[in-house]
C-alpha positions as CSV (number, residue, x, y, z in Angstrom):
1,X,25.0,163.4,113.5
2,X,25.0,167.2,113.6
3,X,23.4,168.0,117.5
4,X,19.9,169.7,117.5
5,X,17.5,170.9,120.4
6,X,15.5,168.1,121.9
7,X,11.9,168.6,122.0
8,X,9.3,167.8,125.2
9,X,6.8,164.9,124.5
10,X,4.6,163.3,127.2
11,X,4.1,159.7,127.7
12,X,0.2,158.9,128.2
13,X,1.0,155.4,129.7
14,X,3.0,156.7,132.8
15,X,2.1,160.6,132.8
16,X,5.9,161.6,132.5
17,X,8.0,163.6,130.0
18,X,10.5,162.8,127.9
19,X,12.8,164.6,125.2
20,X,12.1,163.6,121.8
21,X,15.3,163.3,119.0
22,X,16.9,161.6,116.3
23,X,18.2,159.3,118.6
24,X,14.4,157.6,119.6
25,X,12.6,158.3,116.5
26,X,10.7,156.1,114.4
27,X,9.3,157.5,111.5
28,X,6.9,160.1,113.0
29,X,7.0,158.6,116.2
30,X,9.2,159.4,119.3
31,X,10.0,156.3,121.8
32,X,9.7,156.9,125.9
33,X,12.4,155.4,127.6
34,X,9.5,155.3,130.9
35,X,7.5,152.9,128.9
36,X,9.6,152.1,125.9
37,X,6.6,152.9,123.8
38,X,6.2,155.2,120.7
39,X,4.4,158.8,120.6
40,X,2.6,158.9,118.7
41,X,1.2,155.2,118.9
42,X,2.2,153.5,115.6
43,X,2.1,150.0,114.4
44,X,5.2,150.6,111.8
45,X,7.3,151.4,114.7
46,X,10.0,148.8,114.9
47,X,13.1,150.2,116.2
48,X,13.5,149.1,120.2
49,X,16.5,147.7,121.8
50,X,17.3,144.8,123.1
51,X,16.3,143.5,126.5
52,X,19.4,143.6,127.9
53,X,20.3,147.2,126.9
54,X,17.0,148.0,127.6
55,X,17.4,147.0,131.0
56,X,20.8,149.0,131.1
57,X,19.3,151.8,129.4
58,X,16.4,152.5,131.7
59,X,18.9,151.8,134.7
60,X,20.2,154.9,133.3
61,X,17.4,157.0,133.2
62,X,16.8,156.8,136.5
63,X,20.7,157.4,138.0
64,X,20.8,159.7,135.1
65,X,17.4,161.7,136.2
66,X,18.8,162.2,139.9
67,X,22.5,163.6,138.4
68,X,20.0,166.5,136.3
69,X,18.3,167.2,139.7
70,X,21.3,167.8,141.4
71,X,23.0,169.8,138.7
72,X,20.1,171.6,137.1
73,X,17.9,171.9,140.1
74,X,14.8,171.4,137.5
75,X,15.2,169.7,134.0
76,X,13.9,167.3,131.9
77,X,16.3,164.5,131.1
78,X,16.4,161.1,128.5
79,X,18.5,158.8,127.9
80,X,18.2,156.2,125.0
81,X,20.4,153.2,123.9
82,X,20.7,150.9,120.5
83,X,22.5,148.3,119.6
84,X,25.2,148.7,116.5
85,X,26.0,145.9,114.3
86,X,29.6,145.9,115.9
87,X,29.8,144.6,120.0
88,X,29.4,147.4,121.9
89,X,26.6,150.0,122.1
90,X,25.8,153.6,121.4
91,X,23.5,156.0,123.5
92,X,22.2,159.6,123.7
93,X,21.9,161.5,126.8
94,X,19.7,164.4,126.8
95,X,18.9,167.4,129.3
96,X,16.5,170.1,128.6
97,X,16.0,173.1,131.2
98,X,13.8,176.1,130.3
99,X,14.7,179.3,131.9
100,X,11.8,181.2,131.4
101,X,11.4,183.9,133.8
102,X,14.3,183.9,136.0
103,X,16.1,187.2,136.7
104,X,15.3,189.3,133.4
105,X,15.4,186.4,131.4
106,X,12.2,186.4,129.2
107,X,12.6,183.2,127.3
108,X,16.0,180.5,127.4
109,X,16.9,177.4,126.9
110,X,20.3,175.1,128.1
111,X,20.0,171.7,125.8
112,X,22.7,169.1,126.3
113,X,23.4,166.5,124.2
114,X,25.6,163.4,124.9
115,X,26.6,160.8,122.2
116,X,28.4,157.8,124.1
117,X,30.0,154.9,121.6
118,X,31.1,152.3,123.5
119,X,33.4,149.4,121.6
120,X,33.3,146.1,123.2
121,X,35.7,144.4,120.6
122,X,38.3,144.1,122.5
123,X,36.8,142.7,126.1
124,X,37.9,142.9,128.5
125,X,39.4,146.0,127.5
126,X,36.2,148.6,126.6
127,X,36.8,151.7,125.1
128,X,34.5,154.7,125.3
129,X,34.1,158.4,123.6
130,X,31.6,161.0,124.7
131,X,30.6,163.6,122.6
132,X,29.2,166.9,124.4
133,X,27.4,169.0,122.9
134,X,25.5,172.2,125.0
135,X,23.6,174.5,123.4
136,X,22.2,177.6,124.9
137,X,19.4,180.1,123.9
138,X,18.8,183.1,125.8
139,X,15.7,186.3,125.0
140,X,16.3,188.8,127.7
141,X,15.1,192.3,128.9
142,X,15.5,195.2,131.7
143,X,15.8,198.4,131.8
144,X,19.5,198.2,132.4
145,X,20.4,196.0,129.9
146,X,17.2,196.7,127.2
147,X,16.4,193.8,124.7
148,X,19.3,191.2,123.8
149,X,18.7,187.9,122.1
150,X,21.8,185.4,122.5
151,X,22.7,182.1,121.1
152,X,25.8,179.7,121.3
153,X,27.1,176.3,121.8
154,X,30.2,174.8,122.9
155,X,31.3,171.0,122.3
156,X,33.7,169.0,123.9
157,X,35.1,165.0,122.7
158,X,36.2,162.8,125.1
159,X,37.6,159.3,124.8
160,X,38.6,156.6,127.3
161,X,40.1,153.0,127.4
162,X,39.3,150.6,130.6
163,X,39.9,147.0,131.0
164,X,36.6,145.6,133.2
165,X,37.5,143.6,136.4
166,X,37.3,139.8,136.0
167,X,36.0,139.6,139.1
168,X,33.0,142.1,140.2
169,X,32.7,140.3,143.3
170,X,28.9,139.3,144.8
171,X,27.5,142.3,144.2
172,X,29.0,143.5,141.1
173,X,27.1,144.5,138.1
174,X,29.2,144.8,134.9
175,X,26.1,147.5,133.9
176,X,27.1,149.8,136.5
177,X,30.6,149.7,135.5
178,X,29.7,151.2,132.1
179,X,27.2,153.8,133.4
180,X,29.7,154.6,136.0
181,X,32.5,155.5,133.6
182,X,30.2,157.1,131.3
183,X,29.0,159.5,133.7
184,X,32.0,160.4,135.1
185,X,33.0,161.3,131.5
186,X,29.7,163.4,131.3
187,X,29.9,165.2,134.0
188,X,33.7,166.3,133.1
189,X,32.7,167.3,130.0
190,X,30.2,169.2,131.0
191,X,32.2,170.9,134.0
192,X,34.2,172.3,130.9
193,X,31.1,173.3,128.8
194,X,29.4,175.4,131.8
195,X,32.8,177.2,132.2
196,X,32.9,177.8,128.6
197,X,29.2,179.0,128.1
């Protein structure tokens, strides 16, 4: 699916924002991942995952949320999962930062977009490829530099093969092992892509 910018929705039920795509849509309708509900509110919405990648998928969110804070100082961030007819799973990690304002920059934008497959055919051996995708946007002036109006992107595929630990001991949690290795591979990714932007 060809990346596009994410757009800003609020969610009514719990007063927080999330980035709309093709990847939560429903017809007309965008899903939250803060209350898994659609926006706007429709009864022909059907298209939720299951409980146990929901569970992993608002896990995400929230480790996910903190990784944009630290990285983008202030951002919106989403993260959705579905189920695929194969074993395994696919998600879309989003970040959003306007830039309004800062410096001479009139009007910008930095959209990320992350499309994780995960293939689960094989357990205990999981493979995983992340597609990175940043776009950037950029309406500046100054007296220096006058007007200028930039655009680009920059997209980077990577793919990795792991075989999960038979044992995760008392406190393991084969969920974390996933989002671990996925965001290690988004965050590399993206370590590329800011150099290259």
């Amino acid at each position: 699916m060809r990346a596009r910018f994410a757009e800003i929705e609020q969610d009514t039920t719990t007063g927080r924002k999330f980035l709309k795509h093709e990847y939560n849509r429903d017809g007309d309708s965008y899903r939250s991942p803060w209350s898994n509900s659609y926006f706007p509110p429709s009864n022909d919405c059907t298209f939720y995952p299951s409980e146990n990648l929901l569970q992993l998928e608002q896990r995400a969110n929230e480790l996910f949320a903190t990784y944009v804070h630290l990285y983008y100082d202030y951002a919106i961030s989403s993260v959705y999962f579905n189920d695929t007819d194969a074993q395994g799973f696919n998600a879309c990690f989003l970040v959003k930062k306007e830039m309004a304002g800062e410096n001479d920059i009139k009007e910008g934008c930095w959209d990320a977009i992350h499309v994780v497959v995960c293939n689960l055919k094989e357990s205990p051996k999981v493979s995983y490829r992340v597609i990175s995708t940043v776009m950037v946007t950029v309406e500046a002036e100054s007296n220096a530099i006058g007007k200028m109006d930039i655009a680009g992107s920059s997209a980077k595929s990577t793919q990795e093969t792991h075989t999960m630990p038979d044992d995760f001991g008392p406190d393991g949690d084969p969920d974390l092992f996933h989002l671990s290795t996925i965001g290690r591979m988004i965050e590399s990714n993206e370590e590329v892509l800011r150099n290259n932007v």
